[in-house]
C-alpha positions in Angstrom: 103.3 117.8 107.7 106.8 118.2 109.3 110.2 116.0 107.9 111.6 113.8 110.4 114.5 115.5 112.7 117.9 113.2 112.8 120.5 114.3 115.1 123.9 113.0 114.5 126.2 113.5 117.6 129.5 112.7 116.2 132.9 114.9 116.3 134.5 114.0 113.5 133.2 116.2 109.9 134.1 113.4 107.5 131.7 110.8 109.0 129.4 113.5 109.8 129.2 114.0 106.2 129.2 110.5 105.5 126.5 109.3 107.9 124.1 112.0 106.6 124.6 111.7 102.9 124.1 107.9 103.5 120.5 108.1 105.6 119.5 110.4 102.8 118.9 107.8 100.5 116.4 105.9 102.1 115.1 109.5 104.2 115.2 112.0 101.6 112.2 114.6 103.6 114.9 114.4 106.8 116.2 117.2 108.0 119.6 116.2 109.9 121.4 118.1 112.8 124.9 117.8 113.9 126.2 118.0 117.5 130.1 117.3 117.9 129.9 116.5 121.9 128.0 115.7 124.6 126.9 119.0 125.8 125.9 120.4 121.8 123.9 117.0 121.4 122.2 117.2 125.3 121.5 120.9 124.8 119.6 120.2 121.4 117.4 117.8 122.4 116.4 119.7 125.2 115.3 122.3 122.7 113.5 120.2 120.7 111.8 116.8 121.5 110.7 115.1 118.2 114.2 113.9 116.9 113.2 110.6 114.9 116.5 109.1 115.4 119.4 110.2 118.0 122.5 108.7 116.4 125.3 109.0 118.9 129.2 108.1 118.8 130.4 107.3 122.5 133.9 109.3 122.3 133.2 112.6 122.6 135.7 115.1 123.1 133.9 115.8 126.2 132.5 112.0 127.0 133.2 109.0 127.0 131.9 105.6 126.6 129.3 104.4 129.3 129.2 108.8 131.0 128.2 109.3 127.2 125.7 106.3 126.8 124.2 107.2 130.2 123.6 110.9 129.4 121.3 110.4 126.3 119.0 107.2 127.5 118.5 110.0 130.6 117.6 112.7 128.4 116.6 110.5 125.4 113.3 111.8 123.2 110.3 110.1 121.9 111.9 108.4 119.0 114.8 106.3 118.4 118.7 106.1 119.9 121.0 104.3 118.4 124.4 104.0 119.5 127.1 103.8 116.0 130.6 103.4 117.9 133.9 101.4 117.9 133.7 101.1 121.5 133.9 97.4 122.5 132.9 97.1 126.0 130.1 94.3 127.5 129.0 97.0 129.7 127.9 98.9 126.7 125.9 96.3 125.1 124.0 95.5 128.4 123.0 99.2 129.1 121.7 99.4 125.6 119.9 96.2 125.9 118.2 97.5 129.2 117.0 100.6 127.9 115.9 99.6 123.9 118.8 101.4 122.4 120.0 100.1 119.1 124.1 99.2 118.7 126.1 99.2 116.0 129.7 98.8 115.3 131.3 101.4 113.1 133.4 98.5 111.0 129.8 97.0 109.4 129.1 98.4 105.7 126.7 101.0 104.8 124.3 98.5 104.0 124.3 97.0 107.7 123.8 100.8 109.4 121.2 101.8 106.7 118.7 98.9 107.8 119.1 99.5 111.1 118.3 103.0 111.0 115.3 101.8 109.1 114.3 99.4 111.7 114.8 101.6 114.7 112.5 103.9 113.3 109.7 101.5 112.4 110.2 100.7 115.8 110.1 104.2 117.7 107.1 105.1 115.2 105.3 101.7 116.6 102.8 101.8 113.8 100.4 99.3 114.3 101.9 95.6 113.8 100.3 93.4 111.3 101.5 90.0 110.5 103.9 89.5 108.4 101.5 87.5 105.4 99.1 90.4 105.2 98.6 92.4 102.3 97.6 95.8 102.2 96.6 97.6 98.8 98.0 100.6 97.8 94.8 102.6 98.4 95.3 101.7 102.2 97.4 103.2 104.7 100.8 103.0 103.2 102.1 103.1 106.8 100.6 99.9 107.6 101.6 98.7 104.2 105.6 99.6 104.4 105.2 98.0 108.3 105.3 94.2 106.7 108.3 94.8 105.2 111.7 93.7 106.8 114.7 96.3 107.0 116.5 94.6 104.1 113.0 94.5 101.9 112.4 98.3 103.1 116.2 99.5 102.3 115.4 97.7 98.6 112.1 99.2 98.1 114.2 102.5 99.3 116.8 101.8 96.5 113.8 101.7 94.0 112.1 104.7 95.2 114.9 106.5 93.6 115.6 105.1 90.1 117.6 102.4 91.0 117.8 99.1 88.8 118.2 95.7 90.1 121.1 95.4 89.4 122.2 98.6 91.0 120.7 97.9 93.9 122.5 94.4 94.2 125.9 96.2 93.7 125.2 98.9 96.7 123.8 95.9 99.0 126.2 93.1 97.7 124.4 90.6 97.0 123.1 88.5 93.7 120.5 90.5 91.1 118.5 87.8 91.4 118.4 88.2 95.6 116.8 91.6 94.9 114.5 90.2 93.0 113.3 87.7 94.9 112.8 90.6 97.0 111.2 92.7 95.5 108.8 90.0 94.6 107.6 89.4 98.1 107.9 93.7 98.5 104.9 93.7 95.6 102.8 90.8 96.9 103.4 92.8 100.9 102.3 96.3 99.2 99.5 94.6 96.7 101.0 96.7 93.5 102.0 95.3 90.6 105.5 97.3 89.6 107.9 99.9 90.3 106.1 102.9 90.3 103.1 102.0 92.4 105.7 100.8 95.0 108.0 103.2 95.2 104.8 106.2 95.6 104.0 104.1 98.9 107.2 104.5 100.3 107.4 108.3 99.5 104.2 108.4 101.0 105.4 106.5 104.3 108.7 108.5 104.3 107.1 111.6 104.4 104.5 110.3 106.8 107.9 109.7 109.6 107.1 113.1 109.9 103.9 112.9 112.2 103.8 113.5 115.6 104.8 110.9 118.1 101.8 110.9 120.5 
């Protein structure tokens, strides 16, 4: 079973760097790939079509803004694009809207970027969608059972996964320990498990299912 492909098209190493070792923690099987302008990032998804996640700055050294936003919905793959860029411009937001593409603004924390990226894959995987008071046990599909959770329960339940205490997990997301545990409450009673390890061997299992095809 293959890791999920990301491809970061960004020219600037630092937030390269930054962007990857971030997704990391709630996509450890991901294997990342690094374009630094418009013609690198077109070129590599042409060899390759099963990039999970296209995450794209608009200024390029040889793009910019809307030329930049334009070329990837044309030549977009199967799974998500999300758009992570300081460019302020209505136009922008309107083309994203009309073709499903995800925007974010480069000032929101970690936090913020690490849920979406979360959510747009949930979304390009389009698993099955169950409502949002169903319980499915462990023994189930954990796909199915990871797909009730919201980004914020799924980048907790992430947090867990690898070792991470309550309260740790309150300081990365800023928010009160007893906000994550409220949390992770409703993550058990979604999942059907009864503690830490049985939850966090359902999202290992759904991480490394982002790997499967996307037909």
């Amino acid at each position: 079973m293959q890791s999920p492909a990301v491809l970061i098209v960004e020219d600037h190493p630092m937030m390269v760097n930054a962007l990857r070792d971030s997704m990391q923690e709630v996509l450890p099987q991901a294997k990342f790939f690094h374009a630094n302008g418009q013609a690198q990032g077109l070129a590599l998804i042409e060899q390759r079509d099963d990039f999970a996640l296209v995450l794209l700055d608009l200024n390029l050294p040889d793009s910019q803004g809307l030329n930049t936003l334009n070329a990837f919905c044309h030549a977009r793959p199967n799974g998500a694009l999300m758009v992570f860029s300081m460019v302020d411009d209505p136009a922008v937001e309107s083309v994203c809207l009309a073709n499903r593409v995800t925007y974010l603004h480069k000032t929101e924390p970690v936090s913020r970027l690490l849920d979406t990226v979360l959510q747009s894959l949930q979304t390009a995987f389009a698993y099955p969608e169950l409502p949002r008071a169903t319980v499915v046990k462990a023994h189930e599909t954990p796909a199915l059972a990871v797909q009730t959770l919201s980004p914020r329960q799924l980048h907790v339940l992430a947090e867990l996964a690898r070792g991470k205490s309550s309260s740790e997990i309150a300081q990365h997301l800023g928010v009160e320990e007893s906000t994550v545990r409220t949390h992770l409450h409703v993550i058990y009673q979604r999942l059907g498990v009864k503690n830490k390890t049985q939850a966090s061997a359902i999202y290992w299992q759904w991480s490394h299912s982002l790997g499967i095809s996307h037909g």
